[in-house]
C-alpha positions in Angstrom: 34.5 7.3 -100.1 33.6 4.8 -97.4 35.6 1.8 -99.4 38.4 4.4 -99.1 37.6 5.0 -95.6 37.5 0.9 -94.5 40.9 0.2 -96.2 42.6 2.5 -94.6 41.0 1.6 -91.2 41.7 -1.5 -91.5 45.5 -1.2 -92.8 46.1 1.1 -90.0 45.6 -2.1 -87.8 46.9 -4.7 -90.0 50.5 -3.0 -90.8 52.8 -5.4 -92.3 50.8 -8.3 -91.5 48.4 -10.2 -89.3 50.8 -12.1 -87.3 47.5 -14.7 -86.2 47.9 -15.9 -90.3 51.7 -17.1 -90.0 50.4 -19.5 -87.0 46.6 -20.1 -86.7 44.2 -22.4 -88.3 42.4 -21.1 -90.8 39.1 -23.1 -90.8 36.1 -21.6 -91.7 34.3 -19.9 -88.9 30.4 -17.7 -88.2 31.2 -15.1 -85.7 28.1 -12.6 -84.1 28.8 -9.3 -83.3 26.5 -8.7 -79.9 25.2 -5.5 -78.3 25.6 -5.2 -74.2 24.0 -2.3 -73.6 21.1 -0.4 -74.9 21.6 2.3 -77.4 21.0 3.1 -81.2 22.8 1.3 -84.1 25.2 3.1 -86.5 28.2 2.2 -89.0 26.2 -0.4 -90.4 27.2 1.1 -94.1 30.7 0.8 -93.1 31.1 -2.4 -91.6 29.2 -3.8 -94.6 31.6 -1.8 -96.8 34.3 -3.5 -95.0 33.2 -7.2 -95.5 32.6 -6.6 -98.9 36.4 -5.8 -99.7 37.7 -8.8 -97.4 34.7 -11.1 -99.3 33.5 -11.7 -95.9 30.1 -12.9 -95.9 27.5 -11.1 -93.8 24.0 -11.1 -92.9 22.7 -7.6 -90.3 19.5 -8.2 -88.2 20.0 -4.6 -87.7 19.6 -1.4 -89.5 21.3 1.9 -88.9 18.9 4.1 -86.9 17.2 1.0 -84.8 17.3 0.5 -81.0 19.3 -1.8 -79.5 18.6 -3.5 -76.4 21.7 -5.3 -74.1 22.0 -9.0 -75.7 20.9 -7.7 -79.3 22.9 -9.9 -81.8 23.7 -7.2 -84.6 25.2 -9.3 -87.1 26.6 -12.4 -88.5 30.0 -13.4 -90.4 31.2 -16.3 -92.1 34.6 -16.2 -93.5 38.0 -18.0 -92.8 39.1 -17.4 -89.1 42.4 -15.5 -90.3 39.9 -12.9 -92.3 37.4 -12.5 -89.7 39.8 -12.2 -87.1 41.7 -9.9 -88.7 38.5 -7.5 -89.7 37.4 -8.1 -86.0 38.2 -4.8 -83.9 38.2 -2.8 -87.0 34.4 -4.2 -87.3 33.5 -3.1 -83.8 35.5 0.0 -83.7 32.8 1.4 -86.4 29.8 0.2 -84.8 31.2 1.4 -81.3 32.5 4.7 -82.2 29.2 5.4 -84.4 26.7 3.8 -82.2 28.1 6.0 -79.2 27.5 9.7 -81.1 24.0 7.5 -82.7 23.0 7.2 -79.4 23.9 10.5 -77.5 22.0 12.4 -80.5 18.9 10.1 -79.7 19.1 11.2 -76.2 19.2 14.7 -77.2 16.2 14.1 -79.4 14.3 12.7 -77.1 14.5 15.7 -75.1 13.0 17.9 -77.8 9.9 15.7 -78.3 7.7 16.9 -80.8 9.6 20.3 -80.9 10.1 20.5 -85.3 13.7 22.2 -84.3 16.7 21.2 -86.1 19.6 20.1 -83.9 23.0 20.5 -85.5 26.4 19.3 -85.0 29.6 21.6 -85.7 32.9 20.9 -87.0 34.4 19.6 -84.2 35.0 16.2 -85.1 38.2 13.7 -85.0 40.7 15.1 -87.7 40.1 12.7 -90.8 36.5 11.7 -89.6 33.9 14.1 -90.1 31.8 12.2 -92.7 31.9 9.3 -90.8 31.0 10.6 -87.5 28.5 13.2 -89.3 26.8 10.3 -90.4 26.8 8.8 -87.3 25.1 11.9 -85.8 22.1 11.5 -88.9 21.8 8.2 -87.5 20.6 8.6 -84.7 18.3 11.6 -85.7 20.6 14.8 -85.8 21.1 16.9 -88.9 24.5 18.0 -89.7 25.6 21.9 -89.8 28.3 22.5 -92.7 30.8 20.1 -93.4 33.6 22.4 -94.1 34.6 25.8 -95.0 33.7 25.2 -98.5 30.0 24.9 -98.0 28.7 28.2 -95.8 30.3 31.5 -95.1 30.4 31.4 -91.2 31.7 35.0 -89.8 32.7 33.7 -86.4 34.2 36.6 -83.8 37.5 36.0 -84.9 36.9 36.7 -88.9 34.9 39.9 -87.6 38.0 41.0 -85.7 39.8 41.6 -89.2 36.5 42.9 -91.3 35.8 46.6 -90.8 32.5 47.2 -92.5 30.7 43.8 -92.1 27.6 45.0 -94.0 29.8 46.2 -96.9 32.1 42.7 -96.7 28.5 40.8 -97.1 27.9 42.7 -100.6 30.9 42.2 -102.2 30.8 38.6 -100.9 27.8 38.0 -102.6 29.2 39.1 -105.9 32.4 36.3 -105.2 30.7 33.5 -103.6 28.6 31.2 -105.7 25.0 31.8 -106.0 23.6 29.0 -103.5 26.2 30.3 -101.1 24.4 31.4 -97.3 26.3 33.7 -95.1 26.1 33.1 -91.4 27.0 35.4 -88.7 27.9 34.3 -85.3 26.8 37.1 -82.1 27.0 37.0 -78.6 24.4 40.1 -78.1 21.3 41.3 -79.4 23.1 44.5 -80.2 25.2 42.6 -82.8 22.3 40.0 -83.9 20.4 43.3 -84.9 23.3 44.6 -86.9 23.6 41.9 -88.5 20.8 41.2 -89.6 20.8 45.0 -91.2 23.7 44.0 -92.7 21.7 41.0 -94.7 22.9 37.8 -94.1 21.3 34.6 -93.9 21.4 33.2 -90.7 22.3 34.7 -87.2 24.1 32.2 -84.3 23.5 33.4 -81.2 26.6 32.1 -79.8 26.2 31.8 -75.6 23.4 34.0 -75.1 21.0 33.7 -72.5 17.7 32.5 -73.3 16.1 35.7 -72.6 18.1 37.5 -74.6 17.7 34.9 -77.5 13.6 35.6 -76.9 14.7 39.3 -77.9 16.7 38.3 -81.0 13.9 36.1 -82.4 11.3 38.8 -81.4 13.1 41.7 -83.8 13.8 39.2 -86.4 10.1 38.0 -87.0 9.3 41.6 -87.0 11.8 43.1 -89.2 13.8 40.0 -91.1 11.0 37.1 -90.8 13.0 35.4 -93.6 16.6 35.1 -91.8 17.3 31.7 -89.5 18.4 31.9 -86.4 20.6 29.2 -84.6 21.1 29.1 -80.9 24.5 27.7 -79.9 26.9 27.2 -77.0 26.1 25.8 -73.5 23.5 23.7 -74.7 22.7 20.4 -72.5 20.4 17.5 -72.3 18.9 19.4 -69.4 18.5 23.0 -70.8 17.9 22.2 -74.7 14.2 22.2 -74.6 14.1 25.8 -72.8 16.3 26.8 -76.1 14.4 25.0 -78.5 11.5 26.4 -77.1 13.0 30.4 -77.4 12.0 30.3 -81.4 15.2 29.8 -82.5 14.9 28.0 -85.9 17.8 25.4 -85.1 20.2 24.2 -82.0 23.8 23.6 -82.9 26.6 21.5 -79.9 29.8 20.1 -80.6 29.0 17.7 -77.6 26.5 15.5 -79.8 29.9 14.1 -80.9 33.2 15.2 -78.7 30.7 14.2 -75.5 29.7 10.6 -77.0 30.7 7.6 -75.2 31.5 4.4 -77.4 28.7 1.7 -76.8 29.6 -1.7 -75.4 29.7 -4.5 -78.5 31.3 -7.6 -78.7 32.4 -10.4 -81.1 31.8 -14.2 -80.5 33.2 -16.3 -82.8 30.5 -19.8 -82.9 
């Protein structure tokens, strides 16, 4: 899948041609790729991906995962000018793009401390990049929600608009949908957190409640359905997240670990 992924990302900028080939020398060159800012490292497994279908060769001083200070030189390349040049803003594009949602997860993390919560991402991602920026968000310490609609029933308000018996619609489900299949309910009121939890499903979202009101939720589930997750969602910030995390909840979900992330600063040098 990631081969897939880097050939395509690459052709996208290539086109027809690298027009630098038809003109430039093509000596043999070592190029650095060089951090200037601080932040944590991500598409390492791409990039590498990358050099190995151009036979560029590589050496990483970096992992995925690892801090990175301003000045950090993240890897190294030697390859004929025309192949490096041509792989270079595909390269950095990776490690930019990934390193920016590695790095806003971190500072989410960080916020949460020693707090065991999961934090979550949604599917509200790029069109065509989900499992790259999904694994962007594990890099930098996130764990990812579902990756599609083929891995977790989610009743969100607008599928409960068209089901008129929800705790009837969760038993025939369970008879269709395969065994390992969980069924998620999103609410946005203990009222309707209650019912469904009555109604047996898996896991409860409480979708822009107020923390107080969240308190309540968890209160009645460890009392009555101490086996059901609950996921607090919307509104969530670096500023508020550890008064959520701290409500009970079993997980915190925001689409801002990714759609909010802002591309880190790298550079290539060629030596």
């Amino acid at each position: 899948m990631i081969k897939n992924f880097v050939k395509k990302a690459l052709q996208e900028d290539v086109g027809r041609g690298d027009l630098f080939r038809l003109v430039g020398k093509n000596r043999k060159v070592t190029a650095k790729i060089v951090s200037k800012e601080n932040g944590i490292l991500s598409g390492v497994d791409y990039v590498k991906s990358l050099c190995k279908v151009e036979k560029i060769k590589y050496e990483f001083f970096k992992k995925d995962s690892m801090v990175l200070k301003k000045g950090d030189v993240i890897a190294s390349f030697e390859s004929k000018a025309s192949k490096i040049l041509m792989c270079e803003r595909t390269m950095l594009n990776l490690l930019q793009h990934a390193s920016g949602i590695a790095t806003n997860v971190h500072f989410y993390m960080e916020k949460l401390k020693d707090n065991k919560i999961k934090l979550l991402d949604t599917r509200k991602t790029r069109p065509l990049l989900r499992v790259f920026e999904k694994y962007a968000v594990r890099c930098g310490g996130g764990s990812n929600h579902r990756m599609g609609l083929d891995d977790c029933l989610m009743l969100k308000d607008t599928h409960l608009q068209t089901i008129d018996n929800l705790e009837d619609f969760i038993k025939r489900s369970r008879y269709k949908l395969p065994y390992t299949t969980k069924i998620e309910v999103e609410c946005e009121s203990i009222k309707d957190a209650k019912y469904a939890m009555q109604c047996r499903c898996d896991m409860v979202m409480c979708d822009n409640m107020s923390i107080e009101d969240i308190k309540e939720v968890v209160k009645y589930k460890n009392e009555n359905f101490p086996h059901i997750l609950l996921e607090a969602s919307g509104n969530i910030t670096k500023e508020n997240i550890l008064e959520f995390a701290k409500s009970g909840v079993d997980a915190i979900s925001s689409g801002s670990l990714i759609h909010q992330a802002t591309w880190l600063d790298f550079s290539m040098k060629i030596e």
